[in-house]
C-alpha positions, -999 to +999 in steps of 0.1 A: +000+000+000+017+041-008+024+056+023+014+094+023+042+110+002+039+082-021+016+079-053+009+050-065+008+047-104-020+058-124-017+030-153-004-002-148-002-032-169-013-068-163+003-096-180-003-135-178+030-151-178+040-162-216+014-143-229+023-122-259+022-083-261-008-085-281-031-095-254-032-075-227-048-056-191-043-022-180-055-009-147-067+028-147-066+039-114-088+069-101-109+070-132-145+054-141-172+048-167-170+085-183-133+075-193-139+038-198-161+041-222-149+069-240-118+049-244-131+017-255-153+034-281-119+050-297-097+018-294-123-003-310-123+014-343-087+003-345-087-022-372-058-041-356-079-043-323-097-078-322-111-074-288-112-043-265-133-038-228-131-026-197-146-038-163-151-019-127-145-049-106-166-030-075-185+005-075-168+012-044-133+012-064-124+035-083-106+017-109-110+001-145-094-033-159-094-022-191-087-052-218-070-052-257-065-080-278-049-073-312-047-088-347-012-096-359+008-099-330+007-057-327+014-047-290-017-036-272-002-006-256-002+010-294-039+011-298-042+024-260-017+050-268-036+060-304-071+057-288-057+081-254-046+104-283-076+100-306-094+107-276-075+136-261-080+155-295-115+151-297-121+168-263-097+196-273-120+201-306-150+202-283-136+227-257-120+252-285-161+248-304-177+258-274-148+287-264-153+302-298-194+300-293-189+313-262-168+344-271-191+349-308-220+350-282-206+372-263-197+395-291-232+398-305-241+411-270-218+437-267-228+446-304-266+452-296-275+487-289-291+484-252-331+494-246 
């Protein structure tokens, strides 16, 4: 268990002992269905993802097993890594359309003579 000062890791990665890179499970710690299912939704589109999932093993946790099986012997982490991207850029696009609304808005208002 971390001690105080420590912090334990946000993303680690679960292996079965021979298995190859291709098929593998991530903990998420600290996160829940808003990212999991964001996430899986990204990765799945992969066409090199064969299988891709994510469990909460207890409400009361607030962690996610998140699974990836590839096609091709391709390491899982790739897909994780493109769909985090993939997935990172999309909320950027929605925060920048809903700035620019905001400010446009805004404009409009100041424009208007006032009553």
């Amino acid at each position: 268990m971390a001690g105080e000062g420590e912090k334990k890791p946000v993303l680690e990665m679960v292996q079965a002992d021979g298995a190859d890179e291709g098929c593998v499970t991530f903990v998420l710690h600290d996160e829940d269905h808003t990212l999991g299912n964001s996430l899986r939704y990204m990765i799945v589109k992969n066409p090199d993802v064969d299988f891709c999932g994510y469990t909460i093993t207890h409400p009361s946790e607030s962690k996610i097993n998140f699974r990836i099986q590839t096609r091709g012997g391709a390491p899982a982490t790739e897909p994780l890594r493109r769909g985090l991207n993939e997935l990172s850029d999309v909320c950027q696009h929605v925060l920048n359309t809903f700035q620019v609304s905001l400010v446009n808005e805004f404009k409009e208002r100041q424009e208007q003579p006032m009553e």
